[in-house]
N, C-alpha and C positions, 0 to 999 in steps of 0.2 A: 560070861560071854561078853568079850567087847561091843560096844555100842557098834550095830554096823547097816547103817542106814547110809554108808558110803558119809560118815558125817567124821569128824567133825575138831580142829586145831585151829588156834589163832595166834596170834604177836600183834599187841598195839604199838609199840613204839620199840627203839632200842635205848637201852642203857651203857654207859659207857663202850657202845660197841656192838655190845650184847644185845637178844633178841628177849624184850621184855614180856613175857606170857599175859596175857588178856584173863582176867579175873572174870569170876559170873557175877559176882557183886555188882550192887547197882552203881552208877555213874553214867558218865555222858552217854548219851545216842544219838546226839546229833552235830550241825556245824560241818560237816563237808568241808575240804579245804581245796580251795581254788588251787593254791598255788602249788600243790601238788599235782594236781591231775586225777588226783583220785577221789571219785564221790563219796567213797567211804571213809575218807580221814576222817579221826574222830570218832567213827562209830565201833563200838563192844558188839560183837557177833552173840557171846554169851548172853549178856545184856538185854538185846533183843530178842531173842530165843526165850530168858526167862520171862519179858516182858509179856511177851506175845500167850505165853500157857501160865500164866500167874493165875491163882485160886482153883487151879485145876489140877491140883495133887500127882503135879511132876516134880522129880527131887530138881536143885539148883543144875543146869546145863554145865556142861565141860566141854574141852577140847578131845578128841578122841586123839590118844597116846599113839596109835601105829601112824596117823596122816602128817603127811609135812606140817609142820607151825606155819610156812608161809600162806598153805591155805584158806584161809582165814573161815574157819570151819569151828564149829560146838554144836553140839545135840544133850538132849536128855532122853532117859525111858523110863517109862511110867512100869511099873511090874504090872503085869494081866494087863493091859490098855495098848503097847506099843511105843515106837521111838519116834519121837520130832527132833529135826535137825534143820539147817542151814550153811551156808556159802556164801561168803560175799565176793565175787569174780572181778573185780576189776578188769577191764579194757575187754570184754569179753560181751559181742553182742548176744541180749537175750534170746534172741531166735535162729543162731547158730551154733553149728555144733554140739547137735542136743543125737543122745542114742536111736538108734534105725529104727529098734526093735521096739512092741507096746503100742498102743495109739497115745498120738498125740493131736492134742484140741487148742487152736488158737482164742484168745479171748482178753480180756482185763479183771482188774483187781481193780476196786473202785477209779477205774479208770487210764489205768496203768496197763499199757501191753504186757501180756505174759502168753504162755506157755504150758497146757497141764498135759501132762506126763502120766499115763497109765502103765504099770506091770515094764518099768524100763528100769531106772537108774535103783531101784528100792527094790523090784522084781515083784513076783505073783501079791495080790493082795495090797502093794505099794502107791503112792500117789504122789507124784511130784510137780511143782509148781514154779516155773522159771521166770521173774518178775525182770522187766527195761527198769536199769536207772543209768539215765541220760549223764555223759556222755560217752554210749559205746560200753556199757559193763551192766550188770546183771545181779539178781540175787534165787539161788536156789535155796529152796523149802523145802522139804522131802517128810514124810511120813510114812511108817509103816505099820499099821495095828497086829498087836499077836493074836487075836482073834476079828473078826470081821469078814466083810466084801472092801474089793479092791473101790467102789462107791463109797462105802463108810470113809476111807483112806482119804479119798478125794475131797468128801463135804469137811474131814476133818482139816486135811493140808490146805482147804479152801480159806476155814475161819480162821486158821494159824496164819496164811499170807497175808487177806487184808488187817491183822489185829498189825503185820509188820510193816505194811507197805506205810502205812499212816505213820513210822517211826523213821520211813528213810527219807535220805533229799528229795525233795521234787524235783520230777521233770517239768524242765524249759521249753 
């Protein structure tokens, strides 16, 4: 069964041309680069995905094979536990253009605007967590447990966002 937490492809950079795959191996997470425009230059989607569930007996994160590479997406799943994933959105404000359907509940991540997502993007049982990083882009979290409450989902995708927020730029 494909990972399908709506998760999960990346490209860090290109190679002669070519769109170079994003490894889960460890390496940079940080450094933002100005001169692009994009807060997440630099950053492994993968990376922080496995940073973020380290000691918690998830296998190494991937890109999921059906989603475009450009969207800069990797999840992993836990067998019996459930799937954590991620997104990193560039130019894409956190608090738009999020699903009709589910409750959603405005709040922060150790101080960071975000956006938690019930029974929407991940569906029944799901919990998703849409974090601001300034300027004007986003990162979505997503969790879905194979056994639980759509709450379990939540407190989980809760300590999976702040274990990431603490690994992205800050906001200005």
């Amino acid at each position: 069964m494909p990972l399908a937490v709506a998760v999960l492809a990346s490209c860090t950079s290109t190679v002669n041309g070519q769109p170079n795959p994003e490894s889960s191996s460890s390496g940079p997470t940080t450094s933002a680069s100005s001169n692009t425009g994009d807060p997440f230059a630099g950053l492994s989607t993968c990376v922080l995905v496995d940073q973020a569930v380290a000691g918690q007996g998830f296998p190494p994160s991937q890109p999921d094979p059906v989603i475009d590479p450009s969207r800069r997406q990797c999840g992993t799943k836990k067998p019996g536990f459930g799937n954590i994933g991620m997104e990193l959105q560039a130019g894409q404000p956190y608090n738009t253009n999020l699903p009709a359907n589910g409750t959603r509940t405005e709040g922060d991540i150790s101080g960071r605007p975000s956006v938690q997502l019930q029974n929407t993007v991940s569906g029944e049982g799901g919990c998703d967590v849409v974090m601001e990083v300034k300027p004007n882009s986003r990162v979505i979290v997503l969790a879905t447990l194979s056994t639980g409450t759509t709450a379990q989902a939540c407190d989980f995708v809760g300590q999976v966002a702040t274990k990431i927020e603490r690994l992205l730029p800050k906001n200005n």
